[in-house]
C-alpha positions as CSV (number, residue, x, y, z in Angstrom):
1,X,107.4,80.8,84.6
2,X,104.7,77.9,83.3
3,X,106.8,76.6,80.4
4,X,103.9,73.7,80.1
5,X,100.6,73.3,80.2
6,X,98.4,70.0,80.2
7,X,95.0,70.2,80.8
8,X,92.3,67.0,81.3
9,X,91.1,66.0,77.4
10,X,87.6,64.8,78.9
11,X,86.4,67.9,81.2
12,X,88.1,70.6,78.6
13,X,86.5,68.7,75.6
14,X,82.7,68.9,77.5
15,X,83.5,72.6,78.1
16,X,84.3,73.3,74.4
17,X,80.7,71.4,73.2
18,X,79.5,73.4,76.0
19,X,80.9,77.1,74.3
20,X,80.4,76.0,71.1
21,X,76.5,74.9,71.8
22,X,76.0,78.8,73.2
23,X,74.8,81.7,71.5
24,X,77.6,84.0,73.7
25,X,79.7,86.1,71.3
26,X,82.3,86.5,74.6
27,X,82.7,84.3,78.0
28,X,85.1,84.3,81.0
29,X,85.6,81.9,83.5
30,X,87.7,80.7,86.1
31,X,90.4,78.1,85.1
32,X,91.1,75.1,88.1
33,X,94.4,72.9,87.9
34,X,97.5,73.6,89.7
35,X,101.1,75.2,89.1
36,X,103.8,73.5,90.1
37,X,107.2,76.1,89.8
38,X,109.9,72.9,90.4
39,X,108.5,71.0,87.1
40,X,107.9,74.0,85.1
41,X,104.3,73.0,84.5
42,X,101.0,73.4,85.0
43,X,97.9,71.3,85.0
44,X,94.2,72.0,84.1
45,X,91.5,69.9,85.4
46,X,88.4,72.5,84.5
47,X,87.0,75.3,83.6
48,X,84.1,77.2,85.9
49,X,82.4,80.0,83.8
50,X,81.4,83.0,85.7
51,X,78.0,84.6,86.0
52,X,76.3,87.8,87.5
53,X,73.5,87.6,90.3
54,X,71.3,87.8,87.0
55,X,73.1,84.4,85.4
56,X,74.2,86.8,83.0
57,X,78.3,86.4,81.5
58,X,80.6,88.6,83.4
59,X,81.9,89.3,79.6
60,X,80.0,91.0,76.7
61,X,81.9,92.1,73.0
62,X,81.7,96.2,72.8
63,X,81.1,96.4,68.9
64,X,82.3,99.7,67.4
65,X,79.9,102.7,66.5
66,X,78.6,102.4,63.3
67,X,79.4,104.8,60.6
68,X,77.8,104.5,57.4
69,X,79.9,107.7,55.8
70,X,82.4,105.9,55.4
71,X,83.5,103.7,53.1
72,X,86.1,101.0,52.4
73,X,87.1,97.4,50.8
74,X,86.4,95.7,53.9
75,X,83.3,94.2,54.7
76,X,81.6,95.3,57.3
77,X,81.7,92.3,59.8
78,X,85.4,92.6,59.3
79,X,85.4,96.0,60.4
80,X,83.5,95.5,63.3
81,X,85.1,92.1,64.4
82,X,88.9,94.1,63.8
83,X,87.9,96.8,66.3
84,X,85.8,94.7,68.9
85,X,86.4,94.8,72.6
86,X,86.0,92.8,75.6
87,X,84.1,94.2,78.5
88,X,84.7,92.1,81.7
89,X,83.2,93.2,85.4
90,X,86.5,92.1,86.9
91,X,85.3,92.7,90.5
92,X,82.5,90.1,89.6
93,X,85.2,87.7,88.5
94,X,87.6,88.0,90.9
95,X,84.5,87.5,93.6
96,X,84.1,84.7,91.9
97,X,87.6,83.3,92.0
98,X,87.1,84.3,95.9
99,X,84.1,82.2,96.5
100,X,85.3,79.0,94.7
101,X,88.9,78.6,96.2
102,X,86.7,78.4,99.2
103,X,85.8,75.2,97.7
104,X,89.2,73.5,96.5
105,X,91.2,71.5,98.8
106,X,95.2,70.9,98.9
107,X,96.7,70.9,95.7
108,X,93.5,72.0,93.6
109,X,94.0,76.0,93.2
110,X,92.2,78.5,90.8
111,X,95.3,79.2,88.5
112,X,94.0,81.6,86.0
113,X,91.0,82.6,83.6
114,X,89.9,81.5,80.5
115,X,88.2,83.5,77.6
116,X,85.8,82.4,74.9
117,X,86.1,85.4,72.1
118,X,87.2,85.8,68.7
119,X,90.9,86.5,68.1
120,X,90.4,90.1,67.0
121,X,88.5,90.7,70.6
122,X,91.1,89.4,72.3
123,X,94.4,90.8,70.9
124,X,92.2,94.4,71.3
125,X,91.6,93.3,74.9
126,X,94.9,91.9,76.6
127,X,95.2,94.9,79.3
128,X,91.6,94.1,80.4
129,X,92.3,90.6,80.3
130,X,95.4,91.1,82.2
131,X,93.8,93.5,85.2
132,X,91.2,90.8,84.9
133,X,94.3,87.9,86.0
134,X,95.6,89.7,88.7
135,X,92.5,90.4,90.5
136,X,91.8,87.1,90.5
137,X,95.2,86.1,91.5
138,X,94.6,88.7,94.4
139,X,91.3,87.1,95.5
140,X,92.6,83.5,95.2
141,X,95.8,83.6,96.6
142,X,97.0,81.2,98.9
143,X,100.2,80.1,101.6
144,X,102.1,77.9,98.9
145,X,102.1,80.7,95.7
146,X,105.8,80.5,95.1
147,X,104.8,81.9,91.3
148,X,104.4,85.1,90.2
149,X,102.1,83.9,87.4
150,X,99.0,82.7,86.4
151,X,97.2,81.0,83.3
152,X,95.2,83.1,81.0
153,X,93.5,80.6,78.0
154,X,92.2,81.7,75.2
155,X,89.6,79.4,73.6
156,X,89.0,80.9,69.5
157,X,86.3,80.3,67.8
158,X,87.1,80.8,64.4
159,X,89.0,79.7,63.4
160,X,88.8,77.1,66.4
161,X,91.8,76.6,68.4
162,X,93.0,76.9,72.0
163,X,96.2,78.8,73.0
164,X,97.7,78.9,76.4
165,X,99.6,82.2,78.1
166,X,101.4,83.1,81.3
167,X,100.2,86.2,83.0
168,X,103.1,87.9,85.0
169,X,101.6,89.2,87.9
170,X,103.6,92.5,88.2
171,X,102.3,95.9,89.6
172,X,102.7,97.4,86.1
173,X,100.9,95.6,83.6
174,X,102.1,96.0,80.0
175,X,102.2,94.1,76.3
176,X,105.2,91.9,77.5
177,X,102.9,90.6,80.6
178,X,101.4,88.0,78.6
179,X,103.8,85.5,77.3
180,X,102.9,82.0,75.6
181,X,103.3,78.2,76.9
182,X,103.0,75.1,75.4
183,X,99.7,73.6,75.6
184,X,98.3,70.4,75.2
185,X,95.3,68.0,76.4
186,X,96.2,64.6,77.8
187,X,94.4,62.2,80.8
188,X,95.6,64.2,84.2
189,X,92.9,63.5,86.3
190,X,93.5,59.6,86.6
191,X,97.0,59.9,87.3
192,X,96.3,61.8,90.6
193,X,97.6,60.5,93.9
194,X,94.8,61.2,96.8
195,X,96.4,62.1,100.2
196,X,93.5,62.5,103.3
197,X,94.7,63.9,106.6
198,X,92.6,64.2,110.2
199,X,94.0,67.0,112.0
200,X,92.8,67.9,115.4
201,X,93.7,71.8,116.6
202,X,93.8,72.9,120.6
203,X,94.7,76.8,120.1
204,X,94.7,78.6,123.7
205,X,95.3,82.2,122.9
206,X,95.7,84.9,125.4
207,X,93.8,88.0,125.6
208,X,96.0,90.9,126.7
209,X,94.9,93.6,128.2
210,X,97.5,96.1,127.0
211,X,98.4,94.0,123.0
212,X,94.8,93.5,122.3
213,X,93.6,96.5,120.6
214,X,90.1,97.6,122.8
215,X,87.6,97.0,119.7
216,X,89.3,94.2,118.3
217,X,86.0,91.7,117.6
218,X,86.5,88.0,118.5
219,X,86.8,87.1,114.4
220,X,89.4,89.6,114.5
221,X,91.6,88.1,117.0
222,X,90.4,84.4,115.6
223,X,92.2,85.2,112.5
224,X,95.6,87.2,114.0
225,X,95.5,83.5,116.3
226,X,95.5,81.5,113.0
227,X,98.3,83.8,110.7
228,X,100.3,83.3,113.9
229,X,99.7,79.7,114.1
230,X,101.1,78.8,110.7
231,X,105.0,78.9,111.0
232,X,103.9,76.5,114.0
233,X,102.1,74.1,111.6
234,X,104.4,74.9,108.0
235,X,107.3,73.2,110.9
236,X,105.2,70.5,111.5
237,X,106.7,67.0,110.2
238,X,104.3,64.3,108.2
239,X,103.9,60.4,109.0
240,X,102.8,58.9,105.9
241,X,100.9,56.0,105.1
242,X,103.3,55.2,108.3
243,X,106.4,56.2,107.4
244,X,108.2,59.6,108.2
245,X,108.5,61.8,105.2
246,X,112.3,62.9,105.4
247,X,113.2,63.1,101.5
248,X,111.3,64.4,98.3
249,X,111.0,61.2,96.4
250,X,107.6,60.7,94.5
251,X,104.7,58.5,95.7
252,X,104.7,54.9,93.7
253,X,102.0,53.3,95.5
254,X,98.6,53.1,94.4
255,X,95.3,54.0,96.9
256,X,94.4,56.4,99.8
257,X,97.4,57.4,101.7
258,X,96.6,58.9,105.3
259,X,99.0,61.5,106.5
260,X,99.5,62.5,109.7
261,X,101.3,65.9,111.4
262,X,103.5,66.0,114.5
263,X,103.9,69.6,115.9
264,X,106.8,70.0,118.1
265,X,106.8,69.8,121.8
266,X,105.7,73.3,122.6
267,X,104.9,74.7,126.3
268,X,101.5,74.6,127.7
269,X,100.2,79.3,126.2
270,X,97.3,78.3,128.4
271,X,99.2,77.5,132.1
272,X,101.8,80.6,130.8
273,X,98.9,83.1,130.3
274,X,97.0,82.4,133.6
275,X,100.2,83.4,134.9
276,X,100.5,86.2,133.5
277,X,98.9,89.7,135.2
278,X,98.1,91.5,132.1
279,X,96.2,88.8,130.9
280,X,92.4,89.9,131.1
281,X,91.0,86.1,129.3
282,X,91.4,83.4,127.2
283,X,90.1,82.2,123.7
284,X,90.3,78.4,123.3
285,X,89.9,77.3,120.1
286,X,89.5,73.9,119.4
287,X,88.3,71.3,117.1
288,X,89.1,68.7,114.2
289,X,89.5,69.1,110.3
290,X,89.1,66.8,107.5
291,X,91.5,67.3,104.4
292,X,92.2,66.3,101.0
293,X,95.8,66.8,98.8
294,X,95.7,65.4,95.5
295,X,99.3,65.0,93.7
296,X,100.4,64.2,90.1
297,X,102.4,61.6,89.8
298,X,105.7,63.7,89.0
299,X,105.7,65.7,92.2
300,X,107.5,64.7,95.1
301,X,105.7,63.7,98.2
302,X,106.7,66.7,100.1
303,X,104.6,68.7,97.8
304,X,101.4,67.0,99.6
305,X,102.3,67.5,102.7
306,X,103.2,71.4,101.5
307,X,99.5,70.9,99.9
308,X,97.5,69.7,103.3
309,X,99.1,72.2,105.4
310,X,98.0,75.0,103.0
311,X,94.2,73.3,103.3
312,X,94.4,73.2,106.9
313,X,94.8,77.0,107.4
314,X,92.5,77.8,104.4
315,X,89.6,76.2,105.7
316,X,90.2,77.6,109.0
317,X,90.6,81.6,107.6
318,X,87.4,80.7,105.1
319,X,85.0,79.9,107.9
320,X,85.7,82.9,109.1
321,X,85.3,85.0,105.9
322,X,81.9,83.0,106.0
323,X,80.7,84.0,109.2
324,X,81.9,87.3,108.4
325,X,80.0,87.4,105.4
326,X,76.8,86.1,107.0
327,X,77.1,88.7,109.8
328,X,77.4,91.4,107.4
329,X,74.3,90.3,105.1
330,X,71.7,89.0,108.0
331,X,72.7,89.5,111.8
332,X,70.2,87.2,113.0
333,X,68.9,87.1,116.1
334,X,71.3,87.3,119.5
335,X,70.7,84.6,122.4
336,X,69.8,85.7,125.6
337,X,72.9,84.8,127.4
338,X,75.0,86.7,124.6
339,X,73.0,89.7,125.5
340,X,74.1,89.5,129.0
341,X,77.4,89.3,128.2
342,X,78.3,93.3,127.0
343,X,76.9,96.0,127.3
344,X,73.5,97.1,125.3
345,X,75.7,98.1,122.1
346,X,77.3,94.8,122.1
347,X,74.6,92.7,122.3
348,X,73.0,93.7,118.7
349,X,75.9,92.4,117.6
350,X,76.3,88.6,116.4
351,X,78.8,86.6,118.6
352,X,81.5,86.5,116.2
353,X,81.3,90.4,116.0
354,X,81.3,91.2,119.8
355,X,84.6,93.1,120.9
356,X,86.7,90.9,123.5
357,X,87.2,93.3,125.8
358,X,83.2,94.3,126.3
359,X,82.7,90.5,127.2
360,X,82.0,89.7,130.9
361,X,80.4,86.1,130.4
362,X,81.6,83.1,128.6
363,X,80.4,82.6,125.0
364,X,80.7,80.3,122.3
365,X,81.1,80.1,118.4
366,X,80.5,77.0,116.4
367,X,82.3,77.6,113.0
368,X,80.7,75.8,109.7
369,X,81.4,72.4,109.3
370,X,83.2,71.2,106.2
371,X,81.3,68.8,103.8
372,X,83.0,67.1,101.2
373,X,81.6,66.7,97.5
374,X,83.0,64.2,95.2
375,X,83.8,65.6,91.9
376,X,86.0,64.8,88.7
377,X,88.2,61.3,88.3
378,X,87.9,60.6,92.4
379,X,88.3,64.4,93.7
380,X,86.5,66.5,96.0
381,X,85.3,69.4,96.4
382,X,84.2,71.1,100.0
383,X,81.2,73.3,101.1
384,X,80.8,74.8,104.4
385,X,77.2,74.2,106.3
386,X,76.2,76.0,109.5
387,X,76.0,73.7,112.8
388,X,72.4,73.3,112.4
389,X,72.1,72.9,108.5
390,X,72.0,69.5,106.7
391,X,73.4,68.9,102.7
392,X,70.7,66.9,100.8
């Protein structure tokens, strides 16, 4: 449980001009910071709203029907502002929440939703609102979420006034799901430690003939090779700036600090599989990754190292969701040599689709590389670009 809340004054300040300059009755969005369970707090750097394919709002106010039989002392705008509802395309949402934690890097996480919409809207719309938080918790989970909770903001326009609540993310969602936090704005972005970490991968993983399943695709087994690789790299120790990382005290010192991760000794998978009788190939997959951890300064330096791991394998499992994706929208065409190398069903298939065990030639995939963006107070954000593309 969140018991504080602090979000960045300056980006949470442009995003209320930015509300209060719209003609939108209702928004959502997606609310960036992180969550940190050992301090009891969380921290909000910005807020991303979400939009259809259209660039329309993903949330729209569901006024009553009108009924001019009936009469009453209330006006009618308070009528019909007492019984509104909020109508949210949570799939959209929770798509969206999907697509942008592709973006973050270690220790930047989307942590919750926020919603523009007047307080009778939504105290009438907490179960959407709720369904809306746990789908994106779903689609934006990641390897560190120790928490069973996640932000929901309300932003109220009138009267004005923001108000802060943790979501419990529990399979039954009722009234006592949503519980409030104290909130406040304050300067977090310029108190943020930046960590950077180079790590090079060598993965050798066997193909068996009897474990592999005979239409496993090479993505497939690409991403079994990865889940199993990360009790391998979560044991891996850090060299900091230097200096082993053997206790949780925080970081004092000013500037980028480089880490660096030893894996223990472990014995040559590749040597062991040749050996091996039911071993029908081999997928090698190599390569070297860039990432980012940014700390506040109360968290202990453990937490970044926690932070870069998490990175490592999340840019890793996202290339492959975005080859994945690309494969499922536009197959493109198949090289020559990749046609040779299974049969006539395999070959109008992309590479990243063809199943292991039709494969009688050598191929090779080239994931997307990994550019980095620079963003609020020093941060970055990433984007993933084919080999062949260039970011202008």
């Amino acid at each position: 449980m969140v018991k504080a809340v602090v979000g960045e004054e300056s980006q949470l300040q442009l995003a209320e001009d930015r509300l209060s300059r719209s003609s939108e009755p209702a928004q959502v969005g997606l609310v960036i910071g992180k969550l940190n369970s050992a301090l009891d707090r969380g921290f909000v750097f910005d807020l991303v709203p979400t939009q259809n394919d259209a660039g329309q709002p993903a949330c729209s106010v569901l006024e009553p029907a009108k009924d001019n039989k009936k009469k009453g002392s209330k006006s009618k705008s308070q009528t019909s502002d007492s019984s509104s509802n909020l109508v949210i395309d949570k799939d959209w949402v929770a798509e969206h929440a999907r697509q942008v934690s592709r973006m973050m890097v270690g220790g930047i996480k989307v942590v919750g939703i926020y919603v523009w919409a007047s307080e009778a809207a939504f105290k009438n719309s907490t179960m959407v609102l709720c369904q809306t938080v746990k789908g994106v918790a779903e689609a934006a989970s990641t390897l560190e979420d120790d928490l069973d909770v996640r932000l929901l903001i309300h932003i109220c326009y009138s009267p004005r006034r923001w108000t802060c609540r943790n979501c419990t993310l529990s399979s039954n969602i009722t009234s006592s799901s949503l519980r409030p936090c104290d909130f406040k704005m304050g300067r977090v972005l310029t108190s943020l430690q930046t960590f950077k970490c180079l790590y090079n991968f060598d993965l050798r993983l066997p193909i068996y003939q009897e474990k592999t399943s005979k239409s496993e695709t090479l993505v497939d087994f690409l991403c079994n090779g990865i889940s199993n690789y990360v009790k391998e790299l979560q044991g891996a120790k850090a060299v900091i700036d230097g200096n082993l990382v053997v206790n949780d005290e925080a970081c004092t010192t000013e500037g980028l600090h480089e880490v660096e991760l030893l894996l223990p000794f472990m014995k040559d998978m590749y040597i062991e599989a040749c050996s091996q009788k039911d071993v029908v190939g081999v997928v090698n997959f190599t390569g070297s990754l860039c990432s980012f951890s940014f700390l506040n300064s109360k968290e202990p330096i453990s937490q970044a190292v926690a932070d870069i791991k998490d990175d490592i394998i999340r840019s890793l499992r996202s290339r492959l969701d975005i080859i994945c994706d690309e494969a499922d929208e536009d197959p493109g065409p198949i090289d020559n040599e990749i046609k040779e190398a299974g049969n006539d069903l395999a070959s109008e298939k992309p590479v990243s689709q063809l199943v292991l065990h039709s494969l009688r030639k050598n191929c090779n995939l080239s994931l997307p590389r990994r550019v980095f963006v620079p963003w609020l107070a020093g941060t970055y954000i990433c984007d993933y670009l084919q080999p062949s593309e260039t970011l202008e």
